[in-house]
N, C-alpha and C positions, 0 to 999 in steps of 0.2 A: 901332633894329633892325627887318629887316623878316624875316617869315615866308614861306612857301613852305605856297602852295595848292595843293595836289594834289587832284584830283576823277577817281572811276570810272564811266564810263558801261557802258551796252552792253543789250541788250535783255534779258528777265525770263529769267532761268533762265542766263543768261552768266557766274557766278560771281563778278560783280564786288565783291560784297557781302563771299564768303570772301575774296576777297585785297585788298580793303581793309583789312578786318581782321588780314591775313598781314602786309603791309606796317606796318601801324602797331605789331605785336609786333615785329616786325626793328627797325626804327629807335628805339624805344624799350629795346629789349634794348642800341643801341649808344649809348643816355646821351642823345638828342632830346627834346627837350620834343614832344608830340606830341597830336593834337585829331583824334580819329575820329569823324567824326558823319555826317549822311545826310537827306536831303533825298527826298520831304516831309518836314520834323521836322527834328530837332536843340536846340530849344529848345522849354520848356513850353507857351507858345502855338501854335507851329508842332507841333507834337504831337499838338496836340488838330484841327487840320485838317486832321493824314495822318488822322484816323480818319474825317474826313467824308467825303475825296476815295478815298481805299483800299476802303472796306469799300461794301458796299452790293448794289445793281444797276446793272448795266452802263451803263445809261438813267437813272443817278439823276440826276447833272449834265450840261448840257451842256457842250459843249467850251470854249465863253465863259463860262463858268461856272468851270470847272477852272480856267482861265487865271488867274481874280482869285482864287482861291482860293487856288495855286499862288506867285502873284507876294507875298499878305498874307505867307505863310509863309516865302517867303524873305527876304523885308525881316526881319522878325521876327529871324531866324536869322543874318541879315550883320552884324544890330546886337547882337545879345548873346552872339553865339558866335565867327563866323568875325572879323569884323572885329578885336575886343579879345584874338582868338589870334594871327594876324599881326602886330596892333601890340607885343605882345612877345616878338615871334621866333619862335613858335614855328609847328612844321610843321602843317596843316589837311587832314587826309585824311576828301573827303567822298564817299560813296555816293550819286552822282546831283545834279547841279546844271542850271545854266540849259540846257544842251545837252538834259536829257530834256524840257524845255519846246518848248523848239523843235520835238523829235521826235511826243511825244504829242498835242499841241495846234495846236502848229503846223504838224506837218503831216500826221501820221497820224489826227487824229481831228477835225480841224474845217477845215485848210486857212488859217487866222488868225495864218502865220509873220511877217507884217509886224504884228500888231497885239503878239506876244510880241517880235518886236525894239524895239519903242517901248518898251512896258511893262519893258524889261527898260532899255533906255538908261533912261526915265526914272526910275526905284526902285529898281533895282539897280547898274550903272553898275560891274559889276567883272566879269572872267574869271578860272578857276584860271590857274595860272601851265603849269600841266602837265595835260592830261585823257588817260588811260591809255584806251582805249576795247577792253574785251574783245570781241573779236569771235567769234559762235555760231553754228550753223545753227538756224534759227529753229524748227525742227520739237524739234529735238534740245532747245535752250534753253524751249522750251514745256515739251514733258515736262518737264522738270526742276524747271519753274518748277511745276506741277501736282501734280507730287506732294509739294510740303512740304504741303499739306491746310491752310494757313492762312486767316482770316478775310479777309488783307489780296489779294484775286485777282480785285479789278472787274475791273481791265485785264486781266488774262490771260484774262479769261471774255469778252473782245470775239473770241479764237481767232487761231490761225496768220497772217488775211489782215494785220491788225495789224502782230502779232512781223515778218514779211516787208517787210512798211513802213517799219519803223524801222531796219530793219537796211541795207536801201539805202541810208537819210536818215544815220545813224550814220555810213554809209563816206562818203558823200558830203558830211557837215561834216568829216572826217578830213581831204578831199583838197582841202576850200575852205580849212582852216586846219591849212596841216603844220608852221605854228613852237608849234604847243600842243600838238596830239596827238600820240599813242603808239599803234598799232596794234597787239594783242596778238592772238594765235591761241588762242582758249579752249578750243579738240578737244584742248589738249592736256593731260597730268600738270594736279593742281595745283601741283607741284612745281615741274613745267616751264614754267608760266603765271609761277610769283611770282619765278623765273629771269631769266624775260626781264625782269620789269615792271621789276628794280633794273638790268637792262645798260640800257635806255633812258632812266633815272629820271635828272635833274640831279643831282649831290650837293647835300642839301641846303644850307643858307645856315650860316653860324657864327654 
């Protein structure tokens, strides 16, 4: 049996996190084995190094720093989580995968996109099957992202020039790789957002 890896990106405050979550209650209400998890994290290990890389001062790690911290986490995470959910069918909805490496790291915050492409062939060596990428206006998805008042807001505390960064980088992985992505309008309903994401969505595998 193989599983269906579905991954959300989109920049801080783009609600990709609610309709992740939307998503994996629909397909589980219609009888899918289903795996919601989210990246930094998803497994114990990698859990404990969203708290290193999340929390802090903007200036705590460098951007090669983030990178190996980032790439530990997901290896972690493809071996105890995503991988042995795929190998038995079932579906993998994750909040943020190797695409926000790309975007944060590699090229929003240090310019090191060929050292996350190596690092990513060599220790990772997999793509979702599907990456949905809610797209925000970057001022609007800040605020949003500002007012949950959480502990986890280094990167949001780096400010709008950032958010603006990625959201360029985001449209422009869309249009490098259109047999993966999904470009979603997130100014809209959340109703209207988790609407579209199933008219775009494969049906999943049997």
């Amino acid at each position: 049996m193989t599983g269906l890896f579905i991954s959300f990106e989109g920049i801080d405050g783009s609600g990709k996190s609610t309709q992740a979550r939307v998503l994996a209650e629909a397909l589980r209400s219609e009888g899918h084995d289903v795996v919601l998890t989210r990246e930094p994290g998803g497994s114990d290990g990698a859990e404990e190094i969203r708290a290193l890389v999340l929390q802090g001062d903007p200036d705590r790690w460098s951007a090669e720093t983030e990178l190996l911290l980032f790439t530990a986490a997901r290896r972690d995470h493809l071996e105890r989580v995503i991988d042995p959910a795929l190998a038995r069918g079932a579906i993998v909805i994750c909040d943020r995968f190797a695409d926000s490496t790309r975007m944060y790291q590699g090229l929003s915050r240090g310019d090191l996109r060929d050292k996350v492409d190596t690092l990513h062939a060599l220790m990772i060596g997999r793509e979702p099957d599907v990456t949905i990428l809610v797209d925000m206006d970057p001022e609007e998805g800040l605020k949003r992202a500002k007012s949950r008042a959480t502990v986890e807001e280094r990167f949001e505390d780096f400010g709008l020039a950032l958010q603006e960064k990625m959201r360029a980088g985001f449209l422009e992985l869309a249009r490098a790789h259109p047999e993966r992505f999904r470009v979603i309008n997130g100014a809209q309903t959340p109703e209207a957002v988790a609407h579209d994401i199933r008219t775009v969505l494969p049906l999943p595998h049997e």
